[in-house]
N, C-alpha and C positions, 0 to 999 in steps of 0.2 A: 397452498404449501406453507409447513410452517417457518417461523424463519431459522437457518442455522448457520454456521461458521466451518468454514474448513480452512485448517491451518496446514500451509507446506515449510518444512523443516529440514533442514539438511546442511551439510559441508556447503560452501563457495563453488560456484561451477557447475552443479550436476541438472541447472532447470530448472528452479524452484519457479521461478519469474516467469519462465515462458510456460511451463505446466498451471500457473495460477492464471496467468491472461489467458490459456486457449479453456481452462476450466468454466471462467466469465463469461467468453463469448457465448458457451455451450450452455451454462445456464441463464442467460440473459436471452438467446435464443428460444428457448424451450418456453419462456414468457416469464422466467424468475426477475424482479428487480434484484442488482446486484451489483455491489459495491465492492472491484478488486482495489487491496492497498498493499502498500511495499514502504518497506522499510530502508532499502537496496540503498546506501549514498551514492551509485552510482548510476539513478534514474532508470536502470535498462526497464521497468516497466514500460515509461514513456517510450521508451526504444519497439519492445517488442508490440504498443498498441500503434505505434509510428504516430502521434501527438506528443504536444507540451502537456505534462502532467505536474500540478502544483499542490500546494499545501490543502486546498481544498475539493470535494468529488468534484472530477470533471466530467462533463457529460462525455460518452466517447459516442454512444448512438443508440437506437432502442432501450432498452430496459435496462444499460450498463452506466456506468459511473465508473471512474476510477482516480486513488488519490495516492501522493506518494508525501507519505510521514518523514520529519527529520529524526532520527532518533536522537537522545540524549548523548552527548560526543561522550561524557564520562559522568559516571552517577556521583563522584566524590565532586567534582565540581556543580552538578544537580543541589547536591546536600548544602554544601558552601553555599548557593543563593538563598536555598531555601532559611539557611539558619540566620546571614545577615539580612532578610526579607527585601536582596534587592533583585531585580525583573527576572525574567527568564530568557532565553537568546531565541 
């Protein structure tokens, strides 16, 4: 199989997170290696695979992984580090 990407998109609330982790299981099953990630700050990833899910893939069990991203809290404050060249958070 080749490799591809499926992005879920939507309002706050309607599923995005539980329809991506039962999407994972169902391609991790099927024998896809597959990598769900979320951007959610509020973890429900981890909630809905019921593990701690960190900054890096965690194995969740056969051919799944799964990672949960901090996004950038504000792109102007992004900009600001990047222009005085000090760290990242």
């Amino acid at each position: 199989m080749l490799p591809r990407t499926i992005l879920y998109t939507g309002k706050g609330g309607v599923g995005k997170t539980s329809v991506a982790a039962a999407t994972a299981r169902r391609c991790a099953a099927a024998g896809a290696r597959t990598l769900v990630i979320s951007t959610d700050p509020a973890h429900s990833l981890a909630d809905a695979l019921q593990l701690v899910v960190g900054g890096e893939p965690t194995a969740v069990g056969g051919r799944l992984w799964a990672q949960q991203v901090r996004p950038r809290t504000s792109s102007s404050a992004t900009g600001a580090r990047c222009r005085t060249g000090s760290g990242t958070s």
